[in-house]
C-alpha positions as CSV (number, residue, x, y, z in Angstrom):
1,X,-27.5,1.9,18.3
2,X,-23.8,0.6,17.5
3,X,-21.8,3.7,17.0
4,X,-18.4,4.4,14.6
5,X,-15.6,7.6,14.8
6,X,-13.2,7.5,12.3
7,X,-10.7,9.7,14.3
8,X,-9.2,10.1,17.5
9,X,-5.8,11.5,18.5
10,X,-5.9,9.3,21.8
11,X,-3.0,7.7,21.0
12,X,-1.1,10.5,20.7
13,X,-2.3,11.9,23.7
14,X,-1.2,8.9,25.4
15,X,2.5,9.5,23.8
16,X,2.7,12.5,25.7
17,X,1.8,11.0,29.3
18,X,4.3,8.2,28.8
19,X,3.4,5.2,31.0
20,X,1.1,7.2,33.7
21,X,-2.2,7.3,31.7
22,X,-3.7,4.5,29.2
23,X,-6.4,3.8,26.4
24,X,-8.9,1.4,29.9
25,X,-9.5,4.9,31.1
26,X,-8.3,8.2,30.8
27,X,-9.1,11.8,31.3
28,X,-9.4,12.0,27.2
29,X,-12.1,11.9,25.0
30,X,-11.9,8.7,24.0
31,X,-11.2,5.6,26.5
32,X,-11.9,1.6,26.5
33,X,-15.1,2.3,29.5
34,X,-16.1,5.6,27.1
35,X,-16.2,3.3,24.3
36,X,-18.2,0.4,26.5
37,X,-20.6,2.3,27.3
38,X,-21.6,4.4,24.5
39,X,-21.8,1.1,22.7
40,X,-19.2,1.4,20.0
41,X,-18.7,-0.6,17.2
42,X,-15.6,0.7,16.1
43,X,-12.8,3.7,16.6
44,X,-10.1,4.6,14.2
45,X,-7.2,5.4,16.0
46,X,-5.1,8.1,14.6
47,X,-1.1,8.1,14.0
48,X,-1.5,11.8,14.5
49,X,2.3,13.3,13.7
50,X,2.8,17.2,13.4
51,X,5.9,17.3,11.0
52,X,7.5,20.1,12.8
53,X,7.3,18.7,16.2
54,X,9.3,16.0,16.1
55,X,12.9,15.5,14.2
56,X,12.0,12.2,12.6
57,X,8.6,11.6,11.6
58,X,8.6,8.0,10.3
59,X,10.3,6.7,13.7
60,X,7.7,8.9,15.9
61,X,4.9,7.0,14.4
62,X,6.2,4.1,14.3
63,X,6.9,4.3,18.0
64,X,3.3,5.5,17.9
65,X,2.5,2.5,16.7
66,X,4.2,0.2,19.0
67,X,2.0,2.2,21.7
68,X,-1.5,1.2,19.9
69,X,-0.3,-2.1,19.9
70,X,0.5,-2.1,23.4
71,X,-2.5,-0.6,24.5
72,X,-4.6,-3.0,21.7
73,X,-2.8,-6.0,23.7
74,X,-3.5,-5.0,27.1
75,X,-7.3,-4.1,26.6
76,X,-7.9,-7.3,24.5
77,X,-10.9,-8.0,26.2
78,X,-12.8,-5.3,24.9
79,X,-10.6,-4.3,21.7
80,X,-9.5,-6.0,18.7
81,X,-7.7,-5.0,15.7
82,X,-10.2,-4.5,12.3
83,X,-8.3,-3.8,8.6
84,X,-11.6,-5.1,7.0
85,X,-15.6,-4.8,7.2
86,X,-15.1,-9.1,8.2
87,X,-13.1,-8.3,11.2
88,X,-14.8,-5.3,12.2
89,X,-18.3,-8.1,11.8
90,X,-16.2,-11.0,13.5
91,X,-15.6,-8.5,16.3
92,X,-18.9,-7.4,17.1
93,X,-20.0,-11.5,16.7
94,X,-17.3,-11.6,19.9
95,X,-18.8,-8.7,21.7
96,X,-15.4,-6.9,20.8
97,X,-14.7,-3.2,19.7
98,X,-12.9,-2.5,16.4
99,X,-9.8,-0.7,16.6
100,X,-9.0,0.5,13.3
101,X,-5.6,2.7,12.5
102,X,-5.4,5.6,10.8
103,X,-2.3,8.2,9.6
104,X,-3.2,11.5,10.0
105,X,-0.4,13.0,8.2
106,X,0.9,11.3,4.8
107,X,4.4,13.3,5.2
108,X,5.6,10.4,7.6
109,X,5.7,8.4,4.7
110,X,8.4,10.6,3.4
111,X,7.5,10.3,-0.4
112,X,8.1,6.7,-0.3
113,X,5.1,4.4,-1.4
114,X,7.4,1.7,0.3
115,X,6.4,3.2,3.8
116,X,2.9,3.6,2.1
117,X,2.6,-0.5,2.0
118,X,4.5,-1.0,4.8
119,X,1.8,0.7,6.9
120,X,-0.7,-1.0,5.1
121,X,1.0,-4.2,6.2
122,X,1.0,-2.9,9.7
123,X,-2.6,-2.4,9.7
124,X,-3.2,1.2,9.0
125,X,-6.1,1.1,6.5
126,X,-6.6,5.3,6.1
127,X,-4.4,8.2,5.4
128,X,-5.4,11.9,5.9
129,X,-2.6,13.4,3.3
130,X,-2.0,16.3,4.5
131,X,-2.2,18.2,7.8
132,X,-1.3,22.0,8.3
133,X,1.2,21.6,6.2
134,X,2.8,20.8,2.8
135,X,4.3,17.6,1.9
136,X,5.3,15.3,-0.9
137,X,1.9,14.4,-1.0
138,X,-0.1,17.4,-1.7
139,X,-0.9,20.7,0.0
140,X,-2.8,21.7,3.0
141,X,-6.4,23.6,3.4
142,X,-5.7,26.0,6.1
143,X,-3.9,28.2,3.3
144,X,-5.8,30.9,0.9
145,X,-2.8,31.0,-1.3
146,X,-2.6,27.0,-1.7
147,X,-6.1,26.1,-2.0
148,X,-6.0,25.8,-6.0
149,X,-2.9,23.8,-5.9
150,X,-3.2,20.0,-6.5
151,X,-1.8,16.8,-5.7
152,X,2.6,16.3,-6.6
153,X,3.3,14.1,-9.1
154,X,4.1,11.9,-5.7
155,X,0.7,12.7,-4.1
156,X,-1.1,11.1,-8.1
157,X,0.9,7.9,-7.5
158,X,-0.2,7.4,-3.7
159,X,-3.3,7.8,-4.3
160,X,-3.3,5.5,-7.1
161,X,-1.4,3.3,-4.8
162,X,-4.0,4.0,-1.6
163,X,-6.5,3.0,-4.4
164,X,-4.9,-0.5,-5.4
165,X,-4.6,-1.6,-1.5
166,X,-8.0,-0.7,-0.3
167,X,-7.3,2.2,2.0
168,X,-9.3,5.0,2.5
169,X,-8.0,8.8,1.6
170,X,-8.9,11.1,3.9
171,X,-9.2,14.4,2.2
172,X,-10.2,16.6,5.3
173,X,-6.8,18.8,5.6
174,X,-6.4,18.6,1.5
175,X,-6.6,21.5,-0.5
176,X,-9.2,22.3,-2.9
177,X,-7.3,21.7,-5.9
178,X,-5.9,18.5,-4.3
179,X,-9.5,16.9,-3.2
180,X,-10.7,17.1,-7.1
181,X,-6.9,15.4,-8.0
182,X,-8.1,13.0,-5.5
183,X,-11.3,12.6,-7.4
184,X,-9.9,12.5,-10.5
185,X,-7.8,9.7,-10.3
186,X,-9.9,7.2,-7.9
């Protein structure tokens, strides 16, 4: 049986080991031989970005995304890029493993729906919105005292946004009140 995840934090593990470890085979949970021989169809790959680990979160996962790339490029013959259910079918035709890419964190778009599409254009085709934390987007679920509160007048317009490109919004760190905005105005 073909097998999809939708989410990883490989890439960001990889981040941290700089050039000694990479996506053909690692000591991580996910790997190109892991992915082989489970028989996967596809992995999302998140742009995993904790907002108060790093100074600038737009460049780190951008630079993030340089590394998928890399990694994407030097393990082309088992992986390939997917933004769409053709590629990820034209990919399995070629005996190849979808690489999808994901944002888990929608406060490195820094309330901008420009970095939104620019992502998009990138490749990323799903954004979790919020993590541990809140952002312009919405507010998180690890927090009694936030769960009620919905998206920002920001968060409304990327999902509309998310809506009108085709991406997926990932609600997992969302608050309550946020998941039925979400809902609401899909």
């Amino acid at each position: 049986m073909k097998m999809i995840d939708l989410h990883c934090d490989t890439i960001g593990r990889l981040m941290y080991t700089g050039d000694k470890v990479n996506l053909r085979k690692n000591n991580f949970s996910v790997d190109v031989e892991k992915l082989v021989k489970s028989d996967s169809m596809a992995q999302f790959f998140a742009l995993y970005v904790d907002l108060q680990q790093v100074d600038d979160p737009l460049k780190y996962a951008l630079d993030m995304l340089d590394r998928f790339y890399n990694e994407i490029q030097a393990n082309s013959d088992k992986l390939r890029l997917a933004t769409n259910y053709q590629e990820l079918i034209e990919n399995t035709t070629n005996n190849k493993i979808s690489a999808f890419l994901t944002v888990e964190e929608g406060g490195v778009i820094q309330g901008k729906l420009s970095n939104l599409r620019n992502f998009y254009r990138l490749g990323v085709r799903l954004m979790t919105l919020t993590w541990n934390y809140t952002n312009e987007i919405g507010f998180p679920n690890c927090k009694s005292e936030l769960q009620n509160k919905g998206l920002t007048e920001f968060g409304i317009d990327c999902v509309r946004e998310m809506n009108n490109l085709g991406m997926i919004i990932d609600v997992s760190h969302l608050s309550d009140g946020g998941f039925y905005d979400v809902a609401k105005y899909s």
